[in-house]
C-alpha positions in Angstrom: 78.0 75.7 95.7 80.5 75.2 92.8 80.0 72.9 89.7 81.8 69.8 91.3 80.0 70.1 94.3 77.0 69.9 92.8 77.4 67.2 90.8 78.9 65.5 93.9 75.6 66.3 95.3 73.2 65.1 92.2 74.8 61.6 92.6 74.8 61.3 96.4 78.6 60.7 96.2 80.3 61.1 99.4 83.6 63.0 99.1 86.2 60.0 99.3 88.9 59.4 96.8 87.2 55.9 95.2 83.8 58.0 94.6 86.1 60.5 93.3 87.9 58.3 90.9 84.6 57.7 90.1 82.9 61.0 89.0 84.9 61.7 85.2 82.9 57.6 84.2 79.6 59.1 85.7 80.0 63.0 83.8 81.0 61.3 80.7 77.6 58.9 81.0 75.4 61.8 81.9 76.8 64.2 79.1 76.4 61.7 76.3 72.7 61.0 77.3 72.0 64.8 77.2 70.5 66.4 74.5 72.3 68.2 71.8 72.1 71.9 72.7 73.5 74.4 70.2 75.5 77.3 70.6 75.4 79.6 67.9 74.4 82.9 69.1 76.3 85.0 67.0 72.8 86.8 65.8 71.4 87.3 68.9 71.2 91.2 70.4 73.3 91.5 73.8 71.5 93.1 76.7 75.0 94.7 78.3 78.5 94.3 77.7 80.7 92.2 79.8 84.0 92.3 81.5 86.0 89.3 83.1 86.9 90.1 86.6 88.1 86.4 88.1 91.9 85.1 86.8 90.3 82.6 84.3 86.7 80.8 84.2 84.8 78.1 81.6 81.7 78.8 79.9 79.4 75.7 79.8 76.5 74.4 76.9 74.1 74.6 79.3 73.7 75.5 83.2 73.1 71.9 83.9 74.8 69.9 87.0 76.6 68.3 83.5 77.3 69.9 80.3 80.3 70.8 77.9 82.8 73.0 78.7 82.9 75.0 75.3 85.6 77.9 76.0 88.0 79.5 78.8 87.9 83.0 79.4 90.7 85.4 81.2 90.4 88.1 83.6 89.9 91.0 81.3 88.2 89.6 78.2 85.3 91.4 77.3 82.5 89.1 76.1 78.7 90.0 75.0 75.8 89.3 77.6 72.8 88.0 75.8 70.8 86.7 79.0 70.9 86.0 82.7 69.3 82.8 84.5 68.7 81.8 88.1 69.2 77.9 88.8 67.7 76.7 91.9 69.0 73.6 93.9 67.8 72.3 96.8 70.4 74.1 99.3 71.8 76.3 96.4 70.7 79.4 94.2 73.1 80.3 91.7 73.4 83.3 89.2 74.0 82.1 85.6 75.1 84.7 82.5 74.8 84.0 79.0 77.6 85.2 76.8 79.2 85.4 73.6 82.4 85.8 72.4 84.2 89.1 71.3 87.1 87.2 69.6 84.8 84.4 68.1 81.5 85.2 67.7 80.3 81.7 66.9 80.7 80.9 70.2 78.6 80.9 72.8 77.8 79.3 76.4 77.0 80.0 80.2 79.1 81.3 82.7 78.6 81.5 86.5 77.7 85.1 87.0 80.2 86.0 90.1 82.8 86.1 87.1 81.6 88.6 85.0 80.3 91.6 85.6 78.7 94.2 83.1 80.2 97.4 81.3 77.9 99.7 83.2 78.2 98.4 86.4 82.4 98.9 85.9 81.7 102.7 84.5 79.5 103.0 88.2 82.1 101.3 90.1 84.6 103.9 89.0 82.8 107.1 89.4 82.0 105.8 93.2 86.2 105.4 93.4 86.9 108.6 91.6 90.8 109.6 91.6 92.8 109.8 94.7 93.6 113.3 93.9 90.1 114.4 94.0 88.9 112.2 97.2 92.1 111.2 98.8 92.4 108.2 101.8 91.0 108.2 104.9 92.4 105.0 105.6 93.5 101.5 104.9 91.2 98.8 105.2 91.0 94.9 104.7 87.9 92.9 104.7 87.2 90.2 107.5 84.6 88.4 105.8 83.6 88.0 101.6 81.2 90.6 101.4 79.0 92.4 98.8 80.2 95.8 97.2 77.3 97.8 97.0 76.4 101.1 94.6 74.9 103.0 96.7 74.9 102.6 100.9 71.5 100.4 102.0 70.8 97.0 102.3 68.5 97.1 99.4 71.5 98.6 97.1 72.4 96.9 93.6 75.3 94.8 94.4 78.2 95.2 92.2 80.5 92.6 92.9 81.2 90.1 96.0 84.9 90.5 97.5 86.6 87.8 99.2 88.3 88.0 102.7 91.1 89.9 102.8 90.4 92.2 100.3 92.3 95.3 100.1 91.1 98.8 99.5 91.4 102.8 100.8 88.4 103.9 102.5 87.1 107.0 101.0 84.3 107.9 102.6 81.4 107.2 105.2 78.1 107.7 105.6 75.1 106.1 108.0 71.6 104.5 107.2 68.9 103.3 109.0 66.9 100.2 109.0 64.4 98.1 110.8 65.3 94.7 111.6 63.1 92.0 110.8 60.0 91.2 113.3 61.1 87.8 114.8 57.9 85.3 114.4 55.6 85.6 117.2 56.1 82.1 119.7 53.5 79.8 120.2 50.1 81.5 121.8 50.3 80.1 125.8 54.1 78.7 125.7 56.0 81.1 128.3 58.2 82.8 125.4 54.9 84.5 124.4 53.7 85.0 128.0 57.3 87.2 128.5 56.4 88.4 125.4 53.3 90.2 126.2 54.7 92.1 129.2 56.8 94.1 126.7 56.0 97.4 125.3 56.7 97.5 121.2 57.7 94.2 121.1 56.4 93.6 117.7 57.7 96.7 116.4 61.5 96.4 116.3 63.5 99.6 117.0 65.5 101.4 114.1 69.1 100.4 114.0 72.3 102.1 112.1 74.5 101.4 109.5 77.6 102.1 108.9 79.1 102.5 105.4 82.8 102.7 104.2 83.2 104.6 101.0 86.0 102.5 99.4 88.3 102.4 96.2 89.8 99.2 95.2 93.6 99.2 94.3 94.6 99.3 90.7 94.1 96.6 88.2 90.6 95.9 89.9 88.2 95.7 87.5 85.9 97.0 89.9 87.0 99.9 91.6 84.7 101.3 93.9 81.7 101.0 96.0 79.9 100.9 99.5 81.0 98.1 102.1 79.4 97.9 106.1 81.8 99.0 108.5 81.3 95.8 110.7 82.7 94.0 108.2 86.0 96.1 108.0 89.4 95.8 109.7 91.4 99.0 109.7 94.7 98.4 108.7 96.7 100.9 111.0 100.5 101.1 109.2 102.6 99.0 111.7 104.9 102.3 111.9 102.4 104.0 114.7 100.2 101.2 115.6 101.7 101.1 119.0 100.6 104.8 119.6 97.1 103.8 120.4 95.9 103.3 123.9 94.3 105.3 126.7 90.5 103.9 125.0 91.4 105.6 121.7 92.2 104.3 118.4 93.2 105.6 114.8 90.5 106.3 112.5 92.2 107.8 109.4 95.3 108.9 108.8 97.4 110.4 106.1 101.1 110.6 105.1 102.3 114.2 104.5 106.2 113.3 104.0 108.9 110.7 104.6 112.3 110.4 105.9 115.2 108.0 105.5 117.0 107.0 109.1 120.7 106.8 108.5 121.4 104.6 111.6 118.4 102.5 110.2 119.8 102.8 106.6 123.4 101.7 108.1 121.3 98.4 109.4 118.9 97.9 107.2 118.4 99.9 103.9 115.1 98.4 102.9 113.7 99.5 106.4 115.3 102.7 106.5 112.5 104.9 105.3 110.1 106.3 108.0 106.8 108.1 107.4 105.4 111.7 109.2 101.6 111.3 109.9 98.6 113.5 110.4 96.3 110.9 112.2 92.6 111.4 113.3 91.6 109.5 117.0 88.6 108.5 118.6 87.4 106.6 121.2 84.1 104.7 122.7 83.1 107.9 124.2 83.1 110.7 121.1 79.8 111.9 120.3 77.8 109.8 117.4 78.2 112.9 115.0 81.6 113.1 115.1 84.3 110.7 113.3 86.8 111.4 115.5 88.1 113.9 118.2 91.7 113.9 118.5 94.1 115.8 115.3 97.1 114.1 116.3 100.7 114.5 114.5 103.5 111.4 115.0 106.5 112.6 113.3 110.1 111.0 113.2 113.1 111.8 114.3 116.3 110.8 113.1 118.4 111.6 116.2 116.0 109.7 118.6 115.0 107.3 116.1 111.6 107.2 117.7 108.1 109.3 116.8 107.3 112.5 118.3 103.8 114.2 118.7 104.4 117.7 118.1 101.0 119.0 118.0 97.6 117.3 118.9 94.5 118.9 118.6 91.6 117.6 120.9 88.0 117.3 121.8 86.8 118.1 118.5 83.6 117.1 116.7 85.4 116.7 113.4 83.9 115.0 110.4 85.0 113.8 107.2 85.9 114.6 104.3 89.4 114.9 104.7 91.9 116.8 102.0 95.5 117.6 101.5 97.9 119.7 99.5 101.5 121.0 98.9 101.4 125.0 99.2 105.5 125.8 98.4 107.7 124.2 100.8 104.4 123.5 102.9 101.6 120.9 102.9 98.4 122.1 103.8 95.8 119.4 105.5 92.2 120.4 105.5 89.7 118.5 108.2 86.1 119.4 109.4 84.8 120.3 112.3 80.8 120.6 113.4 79.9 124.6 114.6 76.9 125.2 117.2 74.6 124.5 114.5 76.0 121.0 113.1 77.8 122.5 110.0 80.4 121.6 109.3 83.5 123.9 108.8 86.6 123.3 107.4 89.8 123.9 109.3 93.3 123.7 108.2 96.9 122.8 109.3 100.0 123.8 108.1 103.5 121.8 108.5 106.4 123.6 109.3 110.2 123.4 110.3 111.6 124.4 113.7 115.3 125.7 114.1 116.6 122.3 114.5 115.2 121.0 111.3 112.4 119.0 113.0 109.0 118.6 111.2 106.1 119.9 113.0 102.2 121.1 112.6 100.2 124.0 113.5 96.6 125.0 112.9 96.3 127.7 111.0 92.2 128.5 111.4 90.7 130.2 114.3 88.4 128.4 116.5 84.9 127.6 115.3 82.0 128.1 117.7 80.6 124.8 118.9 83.8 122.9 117.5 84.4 121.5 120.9 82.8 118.2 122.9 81.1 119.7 125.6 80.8 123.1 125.0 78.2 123.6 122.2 
């Protein structure tokens, strides 16, 4: 609940443009009557260091419904932390920082704490990310819901920042937990819920359930840049280019752009649009075993004389896993994937680009088969 609404709230005003009009006569009333509260922190030891990760914000006197607005801080600014305070409403809980100044230390106030977030947590956040040449994309994704960026993968995890819906990031990695849900409250001793109740086996002892955790890195200029987001809460974003190659149950998982090309009948329509990407993409579908993040190698090149992609080479019914790496070897670029042997190893395998006779771009695997590799015939 923000400042206004809360206010709104203390006052029982209803949302409606006179009670609005209003609101400035009743702040003005309640801030004279408060108490003088100082703001001279200047000798006070900070507990962390701060960074400002919202556009702009105000720091406040105090964190009550009504107090003086005694600064403005940018996304950015880097401000001391001197405390941290809970402030409980009846339908609200809200996170409250204390801080102080860099550029003027005799200033001092509250801030709402989803603006701010501390020095150590950023130097965390960016570790998780690490550099695209050491942990390159899996994928594109965008989130469907605000969600909490976690520091480690768990419920339970230290939350580093809330994104909003919509978010951008790469996905970097995966990884699964476990959990028990919650027991649901027994019903009512006679009432027939608990009657159905007692016919069931384990009833009061939920099952363990999975998570499923993306590995993500935040796009530059976050002051965050990395953490741990559930899957569920994830859309893929598929580049629009090969979208339409999906079907027959499976879809895209990761993919990763080993080259481009520039269509000159496009280029004659359309310069801007002229430029067309060569994939190696990674497929699964309903089906694929649990271990495995996908099953299909599949390459979707392009092809300036057809103007349309081509699938050179697909590599199927694997058990293949995560990570996923790439480099240039010469003229060449090298793609490196996993795949799960007869005892659950994984093993890494490798793919080599190459160019036929008529100058077309195409893939080959370049590592023998690995025992147990295959769906079906560990």
């Amino acid at each position: 609940m923000r400042r206004t609404d809360r206010i709104r709230a203390a006052f029982g005003l209803e949302a409606t443009s006179r009670s609005l009009r209003l609101l400035p006569l009743l702040v003005v009333l309640a801030v004279a009557a408060l108490p003088s509260q100082g703001c001279l922190f200047f000798d006070v030891e900070p507990i962390d260091e701060g960074i400002v990760r919202t556009e702009q914000a105000d720091v406040y006197s105090s964190t009550a419904l009504v107090s003086l607005k005694v600064a403005s801080v940018k996304r950015g600014d880097i401000v001391d932390i001197l405390s941290r305070e809970s402030v409980q409403g009846p339908t609200y809980t809200e996170s409250w920082v204390q801080v102080r100044l860099r550029d003027d230390a005799e200033t001092s106030g509250w801030i709402e704490a989803r603006h701010i977030v501390s020095q150590s947590i950023v130097t965390k956040t960016a570790e998780i990310a690490g550099s695209p040449e050491a942990m390159p994309a899996l994928a594109r994704g965008r989130l469907k819901v605000n969600q909490r960026l976690r520091l480690d993968v768990g419920r339970e995890a230290d939350v580093a920042a809330v994104l909003s819906r919509g978010t951008l990031f790469d996905i970097i990695g995966k990884q699964e937990t476990t959990f028990k849900p919650e027991k649901k409250a027994k019903p009512a001793a006679g009432s027939p819920e608990a009657e159905e109740a007692a016919g069931e086996d384990g009833a009061d002892e939920p099952e363990e359930q999975k998570d499923v955790w993306y590995r993500v890195r935040l796009d530059e200029g976050s002051i965050v840049r990395g953490g741990w987001l559930l899957s569920r809460s994830v859309n893929l974003e598929v580049p629009d280019e090969i979208l339409h190659l999906e079907g027959d149950g499976r879809r895209f998982v990761a993919w990763q752009a080993i080259g481009s090309v520039v269509d000159p009948k496009l280029a004659a329509q359309n310069p801007e649009t002229a430029t067309r990407h060569h994939y190696v993409t990674y497929m699964r579908r309903g089906s694929t075993p649990a271990e495995a993040d996908f099953e299909w190698v599949y390459a979707v090149f392009w092809d300036v004389e057809s103007h349309v992609y081509y699938s050179p080479f697909r590599d199927t019914e694997l058990r293949g896993v995560y990570p996923l790496a790439m480099r240039k070897d010469g003229t060449r670029t090298v793609v490196t994937a996993n795949v799960l042997d007869d005892q659950n190893q994984p093993v890494p395998v490798e793919y080599e680009t190459w160019t036929d006779e008529k100058g077309r771009f195409n893939l080959r695997r370049i590592t023998p088969p690995v025992r147990g590799e295959k769906i079906g015939r560990r």
